[in-house]
N, CA, C and O of each residue as an XYZ file, in Angstrom:
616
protein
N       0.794     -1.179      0.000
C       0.000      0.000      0.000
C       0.846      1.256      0.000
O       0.605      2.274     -0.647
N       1.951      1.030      0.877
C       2.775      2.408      0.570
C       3.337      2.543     -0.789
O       3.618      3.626     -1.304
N       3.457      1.614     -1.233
C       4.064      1.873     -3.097
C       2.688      2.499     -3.287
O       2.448      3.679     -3.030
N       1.647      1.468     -3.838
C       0.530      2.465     -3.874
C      -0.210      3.206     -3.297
O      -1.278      3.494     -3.836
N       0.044      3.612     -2.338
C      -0.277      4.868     -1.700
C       0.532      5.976     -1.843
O       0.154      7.114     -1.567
N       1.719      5.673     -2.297
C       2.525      6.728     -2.465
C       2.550      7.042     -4.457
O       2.895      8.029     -5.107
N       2.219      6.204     -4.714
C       1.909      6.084     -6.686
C       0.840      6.989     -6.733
O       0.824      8.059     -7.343
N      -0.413      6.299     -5.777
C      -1.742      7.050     -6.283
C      -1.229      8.012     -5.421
O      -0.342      8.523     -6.104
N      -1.235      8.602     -4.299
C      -0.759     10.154     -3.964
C       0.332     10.424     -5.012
O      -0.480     11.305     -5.295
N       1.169     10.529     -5.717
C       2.037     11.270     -6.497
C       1.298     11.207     -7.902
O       1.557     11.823     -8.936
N       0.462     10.430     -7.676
C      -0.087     10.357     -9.461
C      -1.256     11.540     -9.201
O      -1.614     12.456     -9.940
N      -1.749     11.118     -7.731
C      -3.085     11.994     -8.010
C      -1.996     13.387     -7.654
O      -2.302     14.329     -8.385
N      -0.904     13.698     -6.781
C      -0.586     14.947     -7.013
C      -0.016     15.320     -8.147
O      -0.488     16.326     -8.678
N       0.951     14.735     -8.712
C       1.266     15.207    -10.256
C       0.144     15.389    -11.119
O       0.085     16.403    -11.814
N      -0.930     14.354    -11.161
C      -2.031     14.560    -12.072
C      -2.483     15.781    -11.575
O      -2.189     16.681    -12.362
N      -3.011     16.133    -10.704
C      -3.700     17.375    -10.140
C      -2.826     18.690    -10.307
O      -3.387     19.766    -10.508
N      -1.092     18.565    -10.198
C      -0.175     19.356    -10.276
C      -0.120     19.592    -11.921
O       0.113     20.683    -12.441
N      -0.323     18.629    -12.479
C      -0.353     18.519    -14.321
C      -1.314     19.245    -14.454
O      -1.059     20.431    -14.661
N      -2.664     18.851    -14.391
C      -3.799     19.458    -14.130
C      -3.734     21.000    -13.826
O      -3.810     21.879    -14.685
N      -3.564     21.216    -12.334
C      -3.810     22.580    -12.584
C      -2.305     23.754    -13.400
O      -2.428     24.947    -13.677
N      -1.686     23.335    -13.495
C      -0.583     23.929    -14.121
C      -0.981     23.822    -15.258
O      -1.032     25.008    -15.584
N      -1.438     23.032    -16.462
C      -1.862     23.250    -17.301
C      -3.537     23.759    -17.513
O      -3.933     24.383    -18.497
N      -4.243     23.405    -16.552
C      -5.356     24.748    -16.248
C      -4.836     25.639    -16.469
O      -5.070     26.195    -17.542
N      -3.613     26.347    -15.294
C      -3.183     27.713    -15.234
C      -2.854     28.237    -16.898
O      -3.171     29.236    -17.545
N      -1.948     26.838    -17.229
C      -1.365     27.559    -18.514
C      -2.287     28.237    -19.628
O      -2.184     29.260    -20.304
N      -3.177     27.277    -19.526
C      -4.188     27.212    -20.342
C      -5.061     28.470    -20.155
O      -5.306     29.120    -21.171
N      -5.456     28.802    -19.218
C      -6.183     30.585    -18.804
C      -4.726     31.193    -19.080
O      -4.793     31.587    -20.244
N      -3.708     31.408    -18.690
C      -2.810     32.226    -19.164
C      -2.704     32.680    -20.711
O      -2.776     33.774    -21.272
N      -2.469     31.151    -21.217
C      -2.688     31.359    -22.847
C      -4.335     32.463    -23.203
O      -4.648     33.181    -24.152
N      -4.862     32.183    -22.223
C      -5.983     32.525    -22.745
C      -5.959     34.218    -22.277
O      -6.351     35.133    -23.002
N      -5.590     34.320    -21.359
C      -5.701     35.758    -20.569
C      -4.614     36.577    -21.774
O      -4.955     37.653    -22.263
N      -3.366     35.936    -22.128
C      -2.044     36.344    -23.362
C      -3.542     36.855    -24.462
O      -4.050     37.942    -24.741
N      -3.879     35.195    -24.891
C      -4.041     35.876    -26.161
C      -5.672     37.166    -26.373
O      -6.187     37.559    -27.419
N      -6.014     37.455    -25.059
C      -7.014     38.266    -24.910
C      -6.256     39.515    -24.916
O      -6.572     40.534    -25.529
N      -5.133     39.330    -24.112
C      -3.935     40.985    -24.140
C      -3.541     40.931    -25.309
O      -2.872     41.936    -25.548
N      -3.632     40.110    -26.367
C      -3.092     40.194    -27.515
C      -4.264     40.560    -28.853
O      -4.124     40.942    -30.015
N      -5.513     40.195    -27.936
C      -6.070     40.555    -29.221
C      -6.613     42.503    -29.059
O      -6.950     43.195    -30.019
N      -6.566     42.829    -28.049
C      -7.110     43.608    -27.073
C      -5.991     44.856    -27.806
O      -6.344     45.841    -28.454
N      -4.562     44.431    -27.458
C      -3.493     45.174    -28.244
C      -3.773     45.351    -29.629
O      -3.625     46.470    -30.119
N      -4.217     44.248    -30.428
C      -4.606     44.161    -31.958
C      -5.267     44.951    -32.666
O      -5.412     45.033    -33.885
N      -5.787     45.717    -31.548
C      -6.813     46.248    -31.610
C      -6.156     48.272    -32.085
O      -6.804     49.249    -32.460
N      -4.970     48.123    -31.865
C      -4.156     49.624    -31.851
C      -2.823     49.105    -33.236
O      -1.813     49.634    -33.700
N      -3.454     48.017    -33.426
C      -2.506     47.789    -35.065
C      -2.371     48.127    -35.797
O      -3.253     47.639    -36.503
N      -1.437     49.174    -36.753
C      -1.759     50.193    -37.694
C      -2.011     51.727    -37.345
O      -2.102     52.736    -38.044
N      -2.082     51.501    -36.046
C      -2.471     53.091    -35.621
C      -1.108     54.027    -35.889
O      -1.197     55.186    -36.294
N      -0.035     53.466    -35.650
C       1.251     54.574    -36.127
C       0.642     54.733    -37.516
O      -0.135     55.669    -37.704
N       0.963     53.813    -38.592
C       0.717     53.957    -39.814
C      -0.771     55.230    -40.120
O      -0.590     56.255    -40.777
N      -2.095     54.876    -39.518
C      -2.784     56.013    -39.627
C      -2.449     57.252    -38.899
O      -2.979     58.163    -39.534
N      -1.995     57.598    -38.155
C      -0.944     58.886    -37.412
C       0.002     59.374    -38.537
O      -0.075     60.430    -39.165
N       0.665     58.649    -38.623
C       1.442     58.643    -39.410
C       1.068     59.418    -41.408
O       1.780     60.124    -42.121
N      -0.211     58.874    -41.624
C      -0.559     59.493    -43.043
C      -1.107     60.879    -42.414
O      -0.827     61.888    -43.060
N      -1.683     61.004    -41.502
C      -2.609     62.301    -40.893
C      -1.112     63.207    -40.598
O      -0.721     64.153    -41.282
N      -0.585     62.760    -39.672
C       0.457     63.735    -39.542
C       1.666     64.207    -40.764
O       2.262     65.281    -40.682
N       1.913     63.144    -41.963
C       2.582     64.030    -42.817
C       2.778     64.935    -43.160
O       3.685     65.724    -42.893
N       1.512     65.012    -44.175
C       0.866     66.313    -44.469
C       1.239     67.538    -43.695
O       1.778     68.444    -44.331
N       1.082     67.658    -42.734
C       1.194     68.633    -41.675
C       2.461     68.780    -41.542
O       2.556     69.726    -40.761
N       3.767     68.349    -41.885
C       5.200     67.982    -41.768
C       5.797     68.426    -42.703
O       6.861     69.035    -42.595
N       5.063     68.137    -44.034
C       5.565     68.669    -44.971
C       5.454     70.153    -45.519
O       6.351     70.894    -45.920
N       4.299     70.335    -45.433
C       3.504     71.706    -45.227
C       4.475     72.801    -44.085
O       5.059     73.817    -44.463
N       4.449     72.271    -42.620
C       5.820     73.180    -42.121
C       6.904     73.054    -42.487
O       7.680     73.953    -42.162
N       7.363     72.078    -43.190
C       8.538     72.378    -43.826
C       8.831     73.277    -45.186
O       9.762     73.987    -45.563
N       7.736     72.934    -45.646
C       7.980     74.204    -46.942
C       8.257     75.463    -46.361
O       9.047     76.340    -46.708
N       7.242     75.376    -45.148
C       6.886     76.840    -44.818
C       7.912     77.550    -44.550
O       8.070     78.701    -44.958
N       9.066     76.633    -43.507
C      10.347     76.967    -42.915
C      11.230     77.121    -44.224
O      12.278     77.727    -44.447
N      10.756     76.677    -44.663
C      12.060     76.716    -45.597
C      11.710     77.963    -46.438
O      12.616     78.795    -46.475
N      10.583     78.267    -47.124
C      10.464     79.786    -47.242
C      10.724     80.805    -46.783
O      11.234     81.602    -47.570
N      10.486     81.340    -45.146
C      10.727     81.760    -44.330
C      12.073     82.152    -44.446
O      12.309     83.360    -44.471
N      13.012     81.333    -44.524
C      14.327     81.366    -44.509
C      14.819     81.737    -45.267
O      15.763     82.520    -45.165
N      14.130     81.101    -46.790
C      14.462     82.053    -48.047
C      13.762     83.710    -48.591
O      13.950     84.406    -49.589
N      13.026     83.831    -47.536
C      12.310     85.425    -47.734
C      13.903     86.315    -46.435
O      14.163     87.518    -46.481
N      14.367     85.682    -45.838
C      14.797     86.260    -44.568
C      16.443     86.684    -45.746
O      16.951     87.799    -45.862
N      16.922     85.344    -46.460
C      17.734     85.437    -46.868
C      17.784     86.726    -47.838
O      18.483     87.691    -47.529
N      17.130     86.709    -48.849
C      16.501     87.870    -49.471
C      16.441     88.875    -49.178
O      16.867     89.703    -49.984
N      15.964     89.283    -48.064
C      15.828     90.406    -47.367
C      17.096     90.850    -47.022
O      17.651     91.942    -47.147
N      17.368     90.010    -46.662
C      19.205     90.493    -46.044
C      19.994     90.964    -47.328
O      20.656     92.002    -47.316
N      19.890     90.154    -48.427
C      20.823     90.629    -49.722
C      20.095     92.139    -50.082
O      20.805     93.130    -50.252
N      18.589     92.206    -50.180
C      18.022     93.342    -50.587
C      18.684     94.609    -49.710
O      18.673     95.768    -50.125
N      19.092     94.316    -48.804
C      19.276     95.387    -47.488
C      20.745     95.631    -48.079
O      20.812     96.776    -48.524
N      21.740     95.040    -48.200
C      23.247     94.575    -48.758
C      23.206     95.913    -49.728
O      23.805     96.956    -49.469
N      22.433     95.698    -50.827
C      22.138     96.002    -52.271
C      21.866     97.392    -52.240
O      22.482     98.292    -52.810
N      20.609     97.477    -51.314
C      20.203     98.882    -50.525
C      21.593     99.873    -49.924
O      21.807    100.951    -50.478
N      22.403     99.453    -48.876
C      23.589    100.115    -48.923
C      24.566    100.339    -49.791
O      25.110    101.441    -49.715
N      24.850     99.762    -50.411
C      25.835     99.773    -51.627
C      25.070    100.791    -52.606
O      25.825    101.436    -53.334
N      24.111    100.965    -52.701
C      23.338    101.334    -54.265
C      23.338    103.082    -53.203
O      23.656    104.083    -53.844
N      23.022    103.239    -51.873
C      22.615    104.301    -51.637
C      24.097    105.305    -51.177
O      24.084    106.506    -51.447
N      25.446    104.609    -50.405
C      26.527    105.050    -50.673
C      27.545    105.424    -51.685
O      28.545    106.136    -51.591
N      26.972    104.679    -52.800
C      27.767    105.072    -54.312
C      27.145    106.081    -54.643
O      27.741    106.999    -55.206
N      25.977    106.142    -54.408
C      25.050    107.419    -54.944
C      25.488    108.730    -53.962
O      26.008    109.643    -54.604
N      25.395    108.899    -52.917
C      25.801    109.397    -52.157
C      27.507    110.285    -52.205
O      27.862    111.205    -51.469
N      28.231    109.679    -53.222
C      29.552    110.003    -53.258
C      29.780    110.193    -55.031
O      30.895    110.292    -55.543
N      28.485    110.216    -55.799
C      28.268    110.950    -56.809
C      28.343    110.008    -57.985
O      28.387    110.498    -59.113
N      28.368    108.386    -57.785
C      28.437    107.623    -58.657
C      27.270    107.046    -59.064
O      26.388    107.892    -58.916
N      26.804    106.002    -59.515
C      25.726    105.550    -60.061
C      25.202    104.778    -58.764
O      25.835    103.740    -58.572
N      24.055    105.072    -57.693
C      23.656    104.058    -57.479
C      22.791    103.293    -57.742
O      22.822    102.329    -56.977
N      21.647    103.224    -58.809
C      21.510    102.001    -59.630
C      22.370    100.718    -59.879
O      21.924     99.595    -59.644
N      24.075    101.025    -60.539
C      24.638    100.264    -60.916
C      25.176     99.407    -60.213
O      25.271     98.199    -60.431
N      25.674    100.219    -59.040
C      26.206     99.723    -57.684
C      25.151     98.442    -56.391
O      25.507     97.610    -55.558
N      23.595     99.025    -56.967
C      22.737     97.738    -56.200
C      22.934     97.019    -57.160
O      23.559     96.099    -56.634
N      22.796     96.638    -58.804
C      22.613     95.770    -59.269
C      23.462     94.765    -59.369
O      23.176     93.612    -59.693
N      25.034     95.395    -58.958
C      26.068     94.342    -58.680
C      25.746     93.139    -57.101
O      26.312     92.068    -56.882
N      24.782     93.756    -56.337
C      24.354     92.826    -55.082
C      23.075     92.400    -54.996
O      22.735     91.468    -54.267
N      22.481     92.898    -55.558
C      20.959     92.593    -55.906
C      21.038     91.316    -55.665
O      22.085     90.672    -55.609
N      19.516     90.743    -55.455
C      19.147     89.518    -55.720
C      18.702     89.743    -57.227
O      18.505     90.752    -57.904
N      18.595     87.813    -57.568
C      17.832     88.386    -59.463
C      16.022     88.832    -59.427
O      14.950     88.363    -59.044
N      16.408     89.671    -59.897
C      14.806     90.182    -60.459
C      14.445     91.030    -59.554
O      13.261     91.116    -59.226
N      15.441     91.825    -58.984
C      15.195     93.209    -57.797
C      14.527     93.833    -58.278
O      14.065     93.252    -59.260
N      13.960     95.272    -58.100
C      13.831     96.142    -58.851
C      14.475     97.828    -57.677
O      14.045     98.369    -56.659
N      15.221     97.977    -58.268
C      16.251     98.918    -57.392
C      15.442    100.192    -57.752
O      15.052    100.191    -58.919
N      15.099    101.283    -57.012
C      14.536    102.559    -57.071
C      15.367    103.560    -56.089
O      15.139    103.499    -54.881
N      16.479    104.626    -56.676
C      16.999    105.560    -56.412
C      16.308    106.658    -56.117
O      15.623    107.080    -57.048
N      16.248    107.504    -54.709
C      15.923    108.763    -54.817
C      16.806    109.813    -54.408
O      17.063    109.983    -53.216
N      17.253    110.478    -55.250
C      18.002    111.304    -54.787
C      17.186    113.315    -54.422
O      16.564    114.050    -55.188
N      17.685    113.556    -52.719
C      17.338    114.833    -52.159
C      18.365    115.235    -52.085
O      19.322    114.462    -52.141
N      18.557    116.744    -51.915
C      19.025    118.142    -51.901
C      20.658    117.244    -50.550
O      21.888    117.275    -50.588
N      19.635    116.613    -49.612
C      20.802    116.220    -48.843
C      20.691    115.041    -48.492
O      21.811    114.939    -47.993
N      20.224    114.021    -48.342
C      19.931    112.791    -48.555
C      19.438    111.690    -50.089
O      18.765    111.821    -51.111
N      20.227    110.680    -49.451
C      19.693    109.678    -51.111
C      18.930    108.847    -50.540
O      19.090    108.752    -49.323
N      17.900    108.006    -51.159
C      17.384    106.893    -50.446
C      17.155    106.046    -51.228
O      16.481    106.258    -52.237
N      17.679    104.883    -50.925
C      17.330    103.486    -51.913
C      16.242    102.415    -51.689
O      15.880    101.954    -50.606
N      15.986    102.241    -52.385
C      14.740    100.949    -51.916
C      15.073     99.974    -52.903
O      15.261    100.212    -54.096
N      15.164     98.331    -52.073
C      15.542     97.273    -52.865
C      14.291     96.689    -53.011
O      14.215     96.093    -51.936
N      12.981     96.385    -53.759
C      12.129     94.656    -53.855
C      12.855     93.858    -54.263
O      13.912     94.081    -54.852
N      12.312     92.657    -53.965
C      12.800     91.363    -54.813
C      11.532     90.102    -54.574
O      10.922     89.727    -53.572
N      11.510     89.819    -55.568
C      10.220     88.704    -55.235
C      10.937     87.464    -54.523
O      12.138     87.372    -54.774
N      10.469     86.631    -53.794
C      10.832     85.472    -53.274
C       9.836     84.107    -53.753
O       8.657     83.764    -53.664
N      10.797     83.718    -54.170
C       9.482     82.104    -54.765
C       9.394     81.188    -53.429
O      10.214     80.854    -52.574
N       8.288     80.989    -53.606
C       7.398     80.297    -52.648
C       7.423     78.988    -53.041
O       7.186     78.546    -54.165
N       7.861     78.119    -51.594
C       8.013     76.537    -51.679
C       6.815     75.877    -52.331
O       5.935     75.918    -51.470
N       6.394     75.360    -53.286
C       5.024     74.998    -53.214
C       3.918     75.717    -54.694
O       4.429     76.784    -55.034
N       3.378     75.582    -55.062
C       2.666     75.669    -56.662
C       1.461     76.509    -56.216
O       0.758     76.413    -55.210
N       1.429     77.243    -57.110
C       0.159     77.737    -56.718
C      -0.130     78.812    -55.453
O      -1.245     79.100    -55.017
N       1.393     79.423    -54.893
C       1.108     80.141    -53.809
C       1.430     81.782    -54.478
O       1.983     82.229    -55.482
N       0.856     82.234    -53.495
C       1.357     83.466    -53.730
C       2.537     83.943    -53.774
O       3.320     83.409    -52.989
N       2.994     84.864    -54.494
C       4.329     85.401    -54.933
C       4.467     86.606    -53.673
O       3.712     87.577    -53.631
N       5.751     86.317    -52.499
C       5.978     87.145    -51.761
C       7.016     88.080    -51.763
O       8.122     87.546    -51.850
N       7.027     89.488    -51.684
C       7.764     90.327    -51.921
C       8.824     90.786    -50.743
O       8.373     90.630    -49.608
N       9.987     91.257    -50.814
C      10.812     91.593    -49.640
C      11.316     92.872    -50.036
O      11.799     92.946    -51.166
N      11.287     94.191    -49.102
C      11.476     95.327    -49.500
C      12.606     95.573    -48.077
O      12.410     95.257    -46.904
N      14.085     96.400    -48.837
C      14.327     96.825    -47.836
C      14.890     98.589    -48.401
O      14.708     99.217    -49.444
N      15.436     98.821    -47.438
C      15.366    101.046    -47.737
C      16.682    100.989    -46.802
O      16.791    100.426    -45.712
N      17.891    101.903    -47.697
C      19.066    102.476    -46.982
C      18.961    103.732    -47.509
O      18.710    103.933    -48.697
N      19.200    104.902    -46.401
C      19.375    106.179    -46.482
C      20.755    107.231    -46.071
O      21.236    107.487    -44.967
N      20.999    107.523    -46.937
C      22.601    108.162    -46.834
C      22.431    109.414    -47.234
O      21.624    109.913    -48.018
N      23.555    109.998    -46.405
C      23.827    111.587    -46.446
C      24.713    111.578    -47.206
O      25.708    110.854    -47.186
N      24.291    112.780    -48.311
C      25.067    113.104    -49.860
C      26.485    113.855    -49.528
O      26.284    114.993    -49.105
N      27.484    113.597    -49.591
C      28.629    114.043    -49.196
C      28.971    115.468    -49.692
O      28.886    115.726    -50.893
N      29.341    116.362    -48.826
C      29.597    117.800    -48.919
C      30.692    118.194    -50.533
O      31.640    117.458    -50.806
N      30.433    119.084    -51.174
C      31.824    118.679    -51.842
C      31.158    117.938    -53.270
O      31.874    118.049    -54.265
N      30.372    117.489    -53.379
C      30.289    115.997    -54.422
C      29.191    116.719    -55.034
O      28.473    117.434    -54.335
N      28.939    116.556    -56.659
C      27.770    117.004    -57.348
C      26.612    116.126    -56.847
O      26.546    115.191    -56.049
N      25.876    116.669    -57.485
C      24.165    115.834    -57.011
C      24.293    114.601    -57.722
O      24.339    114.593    -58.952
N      24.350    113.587    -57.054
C      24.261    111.605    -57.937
C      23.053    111.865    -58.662
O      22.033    112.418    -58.251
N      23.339    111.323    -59.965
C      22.617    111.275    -60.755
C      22.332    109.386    -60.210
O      23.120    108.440    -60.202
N      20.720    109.491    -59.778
C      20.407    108.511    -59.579
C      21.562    107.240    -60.341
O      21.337    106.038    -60.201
């Protein structure tokens, strides 16, 4: 009886130990694949984030990148603006003198007063992107006409 008492106790505890351990496993598997379907459930969601948010990515990036190229612009127009309004100023051409710094397709406008010159640079800036509006960058340098020097002929 102790062989079998100790057989059927180890059989019935292993069986019961088999048993519920593979119970357990078995709700585990089951509890897994409920967290798994449950997760399944957010599958693809980068990918839809992901098409929604492009758009929006690309769009500020043009934007920045315009931005940067209106800023750049501006700065050469301003460049162009001094140069065009100190040559003038000391009785030389300043027309000729912005168009050597100009950006392309400026349009340089000289004014020359009794004691001041004043220049104004535009320049169009192309816009990242089809179909947008054409943005303009204006900048103005003003110089005192040097004593001594005939009136600059614009």
């Amino acid at each position: 009886m102790p062989v079998g008492g100790r057989g059927a106790v180890a059989g019935t505890a292993a069986g019961a130990g088999r048993g519920s351990v593979a119970g357990a496993r078995a709700g585990g598997d089951r509890e897994a694949l409920a967290a798994q379907a449950a997760a399944g459930g957010d599958r693809g969601s980068f990918t839809a984030e992901l098409a929604a948010g492009l758009p929006a990515l690309m769009l500020l990036l043009l934007a920045g990148l315009t931005v940067v190229s209106a800023a750049t612009t501006k700065a050469t127009c301003l460049d162009a603006a001094r140069e065009a309004a100190l040559a003038a100023s000391r009785g030389e051409s300043g027309r000729a003198a912005g168009v050597r710094v100009a950006p392309a397709g400026a349009d340089i406008s000289v004014e020359v007063g009794q004691e001041r010159v004043t220049v104004t640079v535009r320049a169009p800036v192309r816009t990242l992107g089809a179909n947008l509006p054409r943005i303009t960058v204006a900048a103005t340098a003003v110089a005192a006409v040097e004593p001594g020097v005939p009136l600059p002929a614009s």
